[in-house]
C-alpha positions as CSV (number, residue, x, y, z in Angstrom):
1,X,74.9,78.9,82.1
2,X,76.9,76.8,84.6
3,X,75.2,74.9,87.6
4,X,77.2,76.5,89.8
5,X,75.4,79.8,88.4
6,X,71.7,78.9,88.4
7,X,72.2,77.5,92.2
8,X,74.7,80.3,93.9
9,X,73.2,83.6,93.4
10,X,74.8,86.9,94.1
11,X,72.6,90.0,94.4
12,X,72.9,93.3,92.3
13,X,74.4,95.0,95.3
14,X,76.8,92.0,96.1
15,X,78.5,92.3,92.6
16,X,78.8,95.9,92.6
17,X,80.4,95.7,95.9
18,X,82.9,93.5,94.7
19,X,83.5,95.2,91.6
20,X,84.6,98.7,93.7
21,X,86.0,96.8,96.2
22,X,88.9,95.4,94.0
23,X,89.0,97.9,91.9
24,X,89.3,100.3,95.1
25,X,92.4,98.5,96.8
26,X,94.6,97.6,93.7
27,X,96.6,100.9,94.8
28,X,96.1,100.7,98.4
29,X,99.1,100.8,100.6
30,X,97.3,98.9,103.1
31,X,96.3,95.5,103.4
32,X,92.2,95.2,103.2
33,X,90.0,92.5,103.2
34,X,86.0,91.2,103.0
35,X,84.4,87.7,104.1
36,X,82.0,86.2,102.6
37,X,79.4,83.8,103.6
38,X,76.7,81.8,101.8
39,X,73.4,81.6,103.4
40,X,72.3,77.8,103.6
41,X,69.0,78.0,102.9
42,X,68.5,80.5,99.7
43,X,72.6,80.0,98.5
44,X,73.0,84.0,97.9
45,X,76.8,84.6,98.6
46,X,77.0,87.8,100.4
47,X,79.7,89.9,102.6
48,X,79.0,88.6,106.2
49,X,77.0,90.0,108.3
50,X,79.1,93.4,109.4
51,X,80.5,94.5,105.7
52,X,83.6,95.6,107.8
53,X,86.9,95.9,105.6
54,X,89.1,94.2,107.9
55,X,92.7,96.0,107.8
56,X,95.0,92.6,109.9
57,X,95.3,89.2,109.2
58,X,94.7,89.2,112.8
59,X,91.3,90.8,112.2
60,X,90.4,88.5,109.8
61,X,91.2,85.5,112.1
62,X,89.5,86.9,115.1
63,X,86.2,87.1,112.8
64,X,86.5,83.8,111.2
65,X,84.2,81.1,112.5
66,X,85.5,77.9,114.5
67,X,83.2,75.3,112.2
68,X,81.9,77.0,109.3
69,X,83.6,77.5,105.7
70,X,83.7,81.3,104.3
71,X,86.0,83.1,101.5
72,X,88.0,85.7,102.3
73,X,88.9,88.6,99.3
74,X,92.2,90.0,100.1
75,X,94.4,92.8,99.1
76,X,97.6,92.7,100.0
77,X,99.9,95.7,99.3
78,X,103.7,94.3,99.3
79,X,108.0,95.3,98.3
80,X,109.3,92.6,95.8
81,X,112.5,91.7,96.3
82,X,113.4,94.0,93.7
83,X,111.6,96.6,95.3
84,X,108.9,97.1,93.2
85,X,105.4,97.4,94.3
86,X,102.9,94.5,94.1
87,X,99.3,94.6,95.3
88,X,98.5,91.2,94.8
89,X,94.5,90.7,94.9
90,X,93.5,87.1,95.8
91,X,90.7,84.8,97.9
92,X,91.1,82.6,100.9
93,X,89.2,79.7,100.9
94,X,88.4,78.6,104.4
95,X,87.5,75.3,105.3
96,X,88.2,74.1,108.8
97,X,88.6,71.1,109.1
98,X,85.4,71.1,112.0
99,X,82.4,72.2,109.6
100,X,80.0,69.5,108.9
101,X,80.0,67.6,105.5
102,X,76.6,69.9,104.3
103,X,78.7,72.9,104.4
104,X,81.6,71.9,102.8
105,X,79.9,71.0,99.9
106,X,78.0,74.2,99.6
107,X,81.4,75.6,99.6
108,X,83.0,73.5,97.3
109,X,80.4,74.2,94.8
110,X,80.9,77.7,94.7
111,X,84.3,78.3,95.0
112,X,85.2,78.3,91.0
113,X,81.9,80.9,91.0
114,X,83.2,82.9,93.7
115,X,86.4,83.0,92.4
116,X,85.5,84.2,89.0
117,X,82.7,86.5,89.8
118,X,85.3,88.3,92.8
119,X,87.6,87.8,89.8
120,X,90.8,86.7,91.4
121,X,94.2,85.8,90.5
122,X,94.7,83.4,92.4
123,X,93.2,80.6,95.8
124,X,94.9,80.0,99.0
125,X,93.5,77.3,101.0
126,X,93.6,77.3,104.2
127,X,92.1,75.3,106.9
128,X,92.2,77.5,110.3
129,X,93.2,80.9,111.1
130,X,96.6,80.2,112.4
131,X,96.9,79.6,108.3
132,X,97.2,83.5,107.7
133,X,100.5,84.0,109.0
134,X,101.8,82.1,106.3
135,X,99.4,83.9,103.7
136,X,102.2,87.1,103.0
137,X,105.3,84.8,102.7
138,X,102.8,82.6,100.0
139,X,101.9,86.4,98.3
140,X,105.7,87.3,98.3
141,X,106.7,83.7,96.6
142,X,104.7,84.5,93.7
């Protein structure tokens, strides 16, 4: 077992909830996502406070805190230039460039967990909101 594993925990409900919930929008036709937080004192990584699925980019940005790191799970339905269909599943890692030094090393050591356990394809990092306009010109490059 990893360090990373025996400090970060993630509860029963926590896993399940990301299991369904990228299982549940590889065929959506609308773009969905989930924040994530990590509570400072215990390290569980849970879905913020709400569990909203957020539906914008804009929706995610409103919710997305000034000074404090979270990951973002994102589905993304989009037309390939060849027309095809892509529903690309992947986490934002946000880490503005305001949140204290304590914080960003919480996040940094579980972003390789998150990652894995939320079972992404790939990491976008971004460092403030205004970052997720660029996120579906990134999702269409790849």
């Amino acid at each position: 077992m990893s360090a990373e594993a025996r400090l970060y925990t993630f509860s029963q409900e926590t896993k399940d909830h990301l299991r369904k919930f990228r299982l549940g929008t590889s065929r959506s036709n609308d773009p969905q996502a989930v924040i994530y937080t990590i509570d400072k004192k215990t390290h569980e990584i849970r879905q913020d406070e709400d569990k909203i699925v957020y539906k914008t980019l804009e929706e995610v940005g409103d919710e997305l805190p000034d000074n404090s790191p979270r990951f973002v799970l994102l589905s993304y339905p989009l037309t390939l230039p060849s027309g095809r269909m892509s529903v690309p599943y992947v986490m934002l890692y946000y880490l503005p460039i305001t949140s204290n030094n304590e914080l960003r090393m919480i996040y940094a050591g579980a972003k390789e967990l998150m990652r894995n356990t939320a079972e992404v394809g790939k990491v976008f990092d971004i460092e403030s909101a205004d970052d997720l306009e660029e996120i579906p010109k990134k999702l269409a490059q790849e």
